[in-house]
C-alpha positions in Angstrom: 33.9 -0.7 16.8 31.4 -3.3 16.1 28.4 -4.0 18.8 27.9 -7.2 18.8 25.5 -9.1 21.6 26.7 -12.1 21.8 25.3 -14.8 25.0 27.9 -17.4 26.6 27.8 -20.1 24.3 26.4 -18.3 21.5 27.7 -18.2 17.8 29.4 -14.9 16.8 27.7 -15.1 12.9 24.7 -17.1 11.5 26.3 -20.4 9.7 26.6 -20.8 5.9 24.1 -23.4 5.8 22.2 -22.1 2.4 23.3 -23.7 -1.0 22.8 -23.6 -4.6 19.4 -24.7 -4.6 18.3 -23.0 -1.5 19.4 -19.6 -2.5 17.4 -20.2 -6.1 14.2 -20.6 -3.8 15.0 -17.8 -1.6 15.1 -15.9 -4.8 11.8 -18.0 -6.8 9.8 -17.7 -3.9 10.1 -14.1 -3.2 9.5 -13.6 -7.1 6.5 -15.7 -7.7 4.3 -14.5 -4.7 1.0 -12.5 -4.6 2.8 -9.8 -7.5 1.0 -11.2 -10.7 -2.0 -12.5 -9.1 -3.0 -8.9 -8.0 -0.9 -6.8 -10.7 -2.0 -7.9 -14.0 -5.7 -6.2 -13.8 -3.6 -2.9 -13.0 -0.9 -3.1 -16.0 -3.9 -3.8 -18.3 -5.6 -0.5 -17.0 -2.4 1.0 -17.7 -1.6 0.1 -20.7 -4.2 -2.2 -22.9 -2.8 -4.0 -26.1 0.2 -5.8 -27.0 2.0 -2.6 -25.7 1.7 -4.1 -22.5 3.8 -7.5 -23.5 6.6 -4.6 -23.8 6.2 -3.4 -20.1 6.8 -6.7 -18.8 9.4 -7.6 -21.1 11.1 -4.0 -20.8 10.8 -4.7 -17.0 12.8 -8.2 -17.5 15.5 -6.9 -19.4 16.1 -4.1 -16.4 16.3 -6.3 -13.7 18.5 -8.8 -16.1 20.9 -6.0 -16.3 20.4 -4.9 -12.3 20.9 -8.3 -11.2 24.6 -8.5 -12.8 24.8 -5.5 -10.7 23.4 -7.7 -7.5 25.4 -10.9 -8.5 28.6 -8.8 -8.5 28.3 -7.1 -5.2 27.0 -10.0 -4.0 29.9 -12.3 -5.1 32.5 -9.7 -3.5 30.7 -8.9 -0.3 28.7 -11.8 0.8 27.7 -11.0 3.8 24.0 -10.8 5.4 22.2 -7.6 5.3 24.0 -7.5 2.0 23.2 -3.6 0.5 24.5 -2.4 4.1 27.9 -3.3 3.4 27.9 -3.1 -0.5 27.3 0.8 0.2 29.6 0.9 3.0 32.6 -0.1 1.7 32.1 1.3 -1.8 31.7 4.8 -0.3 33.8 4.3 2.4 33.0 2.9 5.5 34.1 6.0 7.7 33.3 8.8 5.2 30.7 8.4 2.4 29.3 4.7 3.1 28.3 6.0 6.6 25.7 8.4 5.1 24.9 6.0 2.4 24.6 2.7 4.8 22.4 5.1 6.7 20.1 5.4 3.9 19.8 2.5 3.1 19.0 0.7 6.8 16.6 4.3 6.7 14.9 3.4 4.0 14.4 -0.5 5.0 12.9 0.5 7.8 10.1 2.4 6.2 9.8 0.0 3.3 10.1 -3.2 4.9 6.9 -4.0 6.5 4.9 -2.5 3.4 6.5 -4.7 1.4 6.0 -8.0 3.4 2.7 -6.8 4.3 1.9 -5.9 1.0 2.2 -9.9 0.2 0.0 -10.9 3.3 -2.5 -8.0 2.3 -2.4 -9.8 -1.0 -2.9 -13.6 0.7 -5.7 -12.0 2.5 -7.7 -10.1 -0.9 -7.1 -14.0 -2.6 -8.5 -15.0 0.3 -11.9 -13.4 0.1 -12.5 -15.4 -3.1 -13.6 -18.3 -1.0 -14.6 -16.1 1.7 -16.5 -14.0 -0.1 -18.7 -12.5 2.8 -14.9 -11.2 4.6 -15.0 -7.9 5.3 -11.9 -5.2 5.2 -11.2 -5.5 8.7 -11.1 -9.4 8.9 -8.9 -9.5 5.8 -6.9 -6.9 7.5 -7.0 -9.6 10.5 -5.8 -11.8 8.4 -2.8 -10.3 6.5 -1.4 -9.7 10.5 -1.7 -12.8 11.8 0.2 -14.0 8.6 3.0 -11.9 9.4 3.2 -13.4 12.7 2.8 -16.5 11.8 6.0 -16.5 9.6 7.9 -14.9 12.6 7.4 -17.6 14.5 7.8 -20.1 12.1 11.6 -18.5 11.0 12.4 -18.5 14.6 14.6 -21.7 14.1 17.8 -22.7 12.2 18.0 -21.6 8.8 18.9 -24.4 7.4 15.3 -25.7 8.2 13.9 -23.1 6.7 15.8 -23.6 3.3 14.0 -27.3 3.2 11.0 -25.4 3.7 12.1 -23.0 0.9 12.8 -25.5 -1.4 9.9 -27.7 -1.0 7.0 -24.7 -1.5 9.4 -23.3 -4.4 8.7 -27.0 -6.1 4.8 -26.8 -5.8 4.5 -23.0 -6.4 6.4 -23.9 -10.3 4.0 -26.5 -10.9 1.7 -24.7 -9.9 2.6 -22.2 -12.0 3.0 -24.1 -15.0 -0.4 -25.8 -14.2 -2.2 -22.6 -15.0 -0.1 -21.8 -17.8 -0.1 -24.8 -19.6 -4.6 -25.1 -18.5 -4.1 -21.5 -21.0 -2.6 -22.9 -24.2 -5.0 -25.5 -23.8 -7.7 -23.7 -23.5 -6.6 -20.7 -25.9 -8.9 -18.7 -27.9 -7.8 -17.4 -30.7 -10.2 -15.0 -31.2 -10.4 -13.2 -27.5 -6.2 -13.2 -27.9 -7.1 -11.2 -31.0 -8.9 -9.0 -29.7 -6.5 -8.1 -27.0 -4.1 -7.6 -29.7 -6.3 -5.5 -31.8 -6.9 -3.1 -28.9 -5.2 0.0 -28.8 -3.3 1.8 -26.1 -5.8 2.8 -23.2 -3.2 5.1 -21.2 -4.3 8.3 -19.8 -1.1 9.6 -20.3 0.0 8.3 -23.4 2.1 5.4 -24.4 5.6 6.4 -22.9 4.4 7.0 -19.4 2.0 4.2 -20.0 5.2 2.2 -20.7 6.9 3.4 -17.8 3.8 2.5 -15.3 3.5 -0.7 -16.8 7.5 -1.5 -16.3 7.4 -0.7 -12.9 5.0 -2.5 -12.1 6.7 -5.6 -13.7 9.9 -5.0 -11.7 7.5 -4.8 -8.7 6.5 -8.5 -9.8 10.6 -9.7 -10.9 11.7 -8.2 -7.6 12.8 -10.8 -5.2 15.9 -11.6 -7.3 17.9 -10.5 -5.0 17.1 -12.2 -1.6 19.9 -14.3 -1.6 22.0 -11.3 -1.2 20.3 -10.4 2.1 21.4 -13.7 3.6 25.0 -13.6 1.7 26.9 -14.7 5.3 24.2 -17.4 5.8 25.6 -19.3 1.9 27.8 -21.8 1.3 30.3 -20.7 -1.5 28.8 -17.3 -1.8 31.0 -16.5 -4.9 29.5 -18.8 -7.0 26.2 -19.4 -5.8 24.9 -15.8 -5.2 25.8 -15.1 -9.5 24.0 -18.4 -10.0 20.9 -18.1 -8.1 20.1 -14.3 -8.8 21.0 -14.9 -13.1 19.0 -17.8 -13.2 15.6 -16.5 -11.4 15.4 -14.0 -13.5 15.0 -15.1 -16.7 12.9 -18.5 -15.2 10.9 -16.3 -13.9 10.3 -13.8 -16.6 9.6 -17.4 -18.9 7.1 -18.3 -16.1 5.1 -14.8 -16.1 4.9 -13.9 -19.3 3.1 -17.0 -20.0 0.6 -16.4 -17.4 -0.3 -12.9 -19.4 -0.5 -14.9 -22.3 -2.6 -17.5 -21.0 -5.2 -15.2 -19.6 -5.5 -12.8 -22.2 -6.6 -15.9 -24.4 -8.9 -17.1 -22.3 -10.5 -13.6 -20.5 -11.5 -10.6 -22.6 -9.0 -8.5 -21.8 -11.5 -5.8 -20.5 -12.7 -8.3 -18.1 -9.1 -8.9 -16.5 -8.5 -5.5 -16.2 -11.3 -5.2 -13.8 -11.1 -8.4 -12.1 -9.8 -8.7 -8.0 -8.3 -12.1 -8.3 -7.7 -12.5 -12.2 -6.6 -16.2 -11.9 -9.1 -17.5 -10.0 -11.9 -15.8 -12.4 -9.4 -17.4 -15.2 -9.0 -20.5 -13.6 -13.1 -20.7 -13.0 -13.5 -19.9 -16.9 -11.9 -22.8 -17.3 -12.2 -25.5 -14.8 -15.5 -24.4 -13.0 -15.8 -23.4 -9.5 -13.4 -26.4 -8.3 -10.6 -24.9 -10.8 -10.9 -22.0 -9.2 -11.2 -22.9 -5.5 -7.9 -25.1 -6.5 -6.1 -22.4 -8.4 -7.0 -19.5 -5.3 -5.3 -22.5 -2.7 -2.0 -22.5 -4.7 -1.8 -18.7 -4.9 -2.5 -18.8 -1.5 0.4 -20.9 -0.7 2.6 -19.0 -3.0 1.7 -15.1 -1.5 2.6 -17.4 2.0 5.4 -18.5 0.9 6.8 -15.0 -0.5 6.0 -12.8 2.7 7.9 -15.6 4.4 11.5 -15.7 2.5 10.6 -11.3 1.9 10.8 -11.5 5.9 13.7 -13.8 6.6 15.9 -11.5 4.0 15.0 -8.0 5.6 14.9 -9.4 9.0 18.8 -9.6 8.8 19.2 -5.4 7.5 19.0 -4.5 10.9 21.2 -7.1 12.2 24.1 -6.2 10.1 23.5 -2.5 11.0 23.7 -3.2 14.5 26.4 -6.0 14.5 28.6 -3.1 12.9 27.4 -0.5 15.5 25.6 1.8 13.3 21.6 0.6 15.3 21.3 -0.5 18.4 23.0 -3.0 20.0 20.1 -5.2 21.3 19.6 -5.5 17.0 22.8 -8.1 16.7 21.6 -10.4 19.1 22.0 -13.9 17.8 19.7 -17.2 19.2 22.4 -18.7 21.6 21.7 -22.2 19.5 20.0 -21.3 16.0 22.1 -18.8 15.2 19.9 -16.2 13.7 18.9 -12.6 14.6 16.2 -13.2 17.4 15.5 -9.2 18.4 15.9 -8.5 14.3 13.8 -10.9 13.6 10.4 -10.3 15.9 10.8 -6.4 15.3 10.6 -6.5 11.1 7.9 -9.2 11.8 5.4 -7.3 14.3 5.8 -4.0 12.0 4.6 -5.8 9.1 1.8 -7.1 10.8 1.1 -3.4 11.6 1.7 -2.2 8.0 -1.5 -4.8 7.2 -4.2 -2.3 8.8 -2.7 0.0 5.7 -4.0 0.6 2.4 -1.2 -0.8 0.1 -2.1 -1.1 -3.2 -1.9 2.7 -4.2 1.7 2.5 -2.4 3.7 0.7 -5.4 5.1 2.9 -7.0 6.2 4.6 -4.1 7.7 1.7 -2.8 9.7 1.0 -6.0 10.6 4.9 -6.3 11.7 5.3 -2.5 14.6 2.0 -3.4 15.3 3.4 -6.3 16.4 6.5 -5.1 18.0 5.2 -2.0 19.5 2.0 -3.0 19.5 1.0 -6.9 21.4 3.7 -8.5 23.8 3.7 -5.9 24.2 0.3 -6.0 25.2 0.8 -9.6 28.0 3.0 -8.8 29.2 1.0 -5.5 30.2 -1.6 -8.5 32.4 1.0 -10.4 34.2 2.0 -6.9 34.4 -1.3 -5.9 35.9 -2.7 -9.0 38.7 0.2 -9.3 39.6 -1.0 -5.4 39.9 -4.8 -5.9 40.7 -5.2 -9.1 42.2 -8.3 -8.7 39.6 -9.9 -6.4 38.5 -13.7 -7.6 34.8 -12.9 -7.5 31.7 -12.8 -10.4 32.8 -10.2 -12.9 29.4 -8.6 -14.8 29.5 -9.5 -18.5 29.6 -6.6 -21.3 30.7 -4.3 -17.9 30.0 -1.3 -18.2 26.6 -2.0 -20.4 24.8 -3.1 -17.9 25.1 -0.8 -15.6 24.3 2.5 -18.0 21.1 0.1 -18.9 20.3 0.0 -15.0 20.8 3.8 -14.5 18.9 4.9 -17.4 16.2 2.6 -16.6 16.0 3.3 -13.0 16.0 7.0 -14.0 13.1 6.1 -16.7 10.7 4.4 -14.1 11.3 7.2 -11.3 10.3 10.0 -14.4 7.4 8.0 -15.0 5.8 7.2 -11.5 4.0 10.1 -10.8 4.3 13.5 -8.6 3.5 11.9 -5.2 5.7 9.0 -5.2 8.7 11.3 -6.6 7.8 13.7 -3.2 7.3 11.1 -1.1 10.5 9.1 -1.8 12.7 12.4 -2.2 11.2 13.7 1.1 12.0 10.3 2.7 15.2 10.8 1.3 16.1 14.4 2.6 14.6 13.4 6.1 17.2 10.6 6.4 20.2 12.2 5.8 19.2 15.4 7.9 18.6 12.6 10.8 22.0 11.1 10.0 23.5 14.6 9.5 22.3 15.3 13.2 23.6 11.9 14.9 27.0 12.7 13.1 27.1 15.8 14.6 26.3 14.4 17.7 29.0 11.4 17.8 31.8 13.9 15.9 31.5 11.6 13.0 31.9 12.1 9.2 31.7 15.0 7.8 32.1 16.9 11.2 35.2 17.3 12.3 37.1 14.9 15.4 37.4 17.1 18.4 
């Protein structure tokens, strides 16, 4: 029995107010925020050389080949909160998707706020460029008061907030293709040369070097799949959830791998490796001081932009959960006149803010491992079940089926082998505490698996 809250006068769902081209910035904006900007100093310690190119590149291809996996489930279940019901109905909504809708709302709550906070923690580190005397604390400070600012400015119609979107999408790509295109114009050949004559720096050799560079690339790409989280919030969801997920990725991938480029003919590459805001050093290299002040502003605006659309997507997890009475009800309520999650909403925001006071650049991999293991390779599989069920549904059908979803598994599974002994216990110990907390509600409510008295 669903749980809806719904006020006198109030609209039962969120309206589908979020085309093509909204959708596509959902999507863009989520992708190009703080990622790069803070990441490429840590691939580069990872891996040095051209070997690192492959990392990004390998990362690309994955989430190519997961986001046919999004774009399907997307285009046959678009609804908001979007991986809550994928897993529910492709397990079975009163047997196997309970446990695995579970998981996943589980795991959203714990990952959530790190990763919008990890974005404003990012805003706030760019931020000490031209703040230089800012201290951990204030750009703790900082990151928070980000995170509540973007609660208050998505507590309005979302169809305001997709003009929004759209409009900071358009100057982060130019912005964007500013820096790159201030690289090729500035390129030397002979510090690219050097990066290329370098050879692999990894600790741990080239295959786990690989693997950390990867996942840290798919760290970056990830965001192609916030239109999925607002799937009842878009107009013709069957055609423009495929559209806007395929076509991020690869503009994206275009977008960042020109950045590397750019940088590593410009910086030595020993030099980026070590730097704490690698575009603004790069961008000073070239321009001067103004260059850089200019280039910090637009990744400002960028790392805004992404922990804003990163908090309007997860803010609707919980709402789905409790508008199908699997949370609490006080989750589904709905603003009596906008239409979106209000309770949802404030509660993702204010825990993010929290999540700022945390240390979150060590957490990653841990992150990416935890939704691997929760989410991503079930998703896979939720495709297969879903496929044998409605066969003859009218929705996106994945290309080369089932290629790209043995490429997904094996390079989900490839990443998690790769990421380290603590991340691995950490998300496996997230994992085994979820489903002993589900385990003991079931119990409780005489749900699946237990027995109906």
């Amino acid at each position: 029995m669903r749980a809806t809250v719904i006020e006198a006068g109030a609209p039962s769902s969120p309206p589908r107010a979020i085309g093509f081209w909204g959708g596509l910035s959902a999507n863009v904006l989520n992708m190009i925020g703080i990622g790069p900007f803070v990441t490429i100093p840590i691939a580069l310690s990872a891996l040095a050389g051209p070997s690192v190119l492959l990392g990004w590149i390998a990362g690309a291809l994955l989430c190519l080949c997961d986001g046919m996996v999004w774009a399907e489930l997307g285009s046959t279940i678009p609804e908001s909160g979007g991986p809550y019901h994928y897993l529910r109905e492709a397990y079975g909504r009163e047997k196997a998707g309970r446990l695995f809708g579970f998981l996943y709302l589980w795991q959203t709550l714990l990952t959530a706020p790190l990763s919008i906070g990890s974005a404003a923690v990012g805003f706030a580190q760019y931020a000490g460029f031209l703040i230089p005397s800012l201290g951990d604390t204030g750009r703790a400070l900082i990151a928070a008061g980000l995170c509540l600012l973007n609660t208050v400015v998505l507590y309005r119609k979302v169809g305001q907030i997709q003009r929004l979107s759209v409009f900071v999408s358009a100057i982060v790509v130019v912005a964007c293709a500013w820096i790159v295109f201030s690289g090729i114009t500035h390129f030397d050949m002979a510090v690219a040369g050097h990066f290329f004559q370098a050879h692999v720096d990894s600790s741990h050799g080239f295959w786990l070097g690989l693997g950390a560079v990867a996942l840290i690339a798919v760290y970056d790409y990830g965001g192609y799949n916030n239109v999925c989280m607002l799937g009842g919030e878009v107009k013709r969801p069957r055609r423009t959830i495929p559209m806007a997920v395929l076509i991020s990725i690869p503009l994206v991938a275009v977008l960042y791998l020109g950045l590397n480029l750019s940088i590593l003919g410009v910086l030595p590459w020993e030099q980026a490796a070590h730097s704490k805001a690698v575009v603004a050093d790069f961008m000073q290299a070239i321009h001067g001081r103004t260059g850089g002040t200019l280039a910090v502003l637009l990744i400002l605006l960028a790392s805004w932009g992404s922990a804003l659309v990163v908090l309007l997507g997860y803010s609707r997890v919980p709402y789905a959960a409790a508008a199908d009475g699997q949370f609490f009800p006080v989750f589904a309520r709905l603003h009596p006149r906008g239409g979106f999650p209000t309770v949802s909403l404030v509660f993702v925001g204010v825990t993010s803010a929290a999540a700022c006071f945390l240390s979150l650049e060590h957490l990653i991999a841990t992150l990416m491992v935890t939704q691997i293991l929760f989410q991503y390779i079930a998703q896979c599989f939720a495709v297969v079940a879903l496929r044998k069920r409605r066969a003859d549904a009218d929705v996106f059908r994945m290309p080369l089926y089932p290629l790209p979803i043995v490429v997904s598994v094996i390079g989900w599974l490839y990443l998690v082998a790769t990421a380290g002994t603590s991340s691995i216990v950490t998300a496996v110990g997230a994992v085994v505490a979820g489903t002993l907390l589900f385990l003991w509600q079931a119990r409780r409510s005489r749900t699946w698996p237990f027995p109906q008295p």
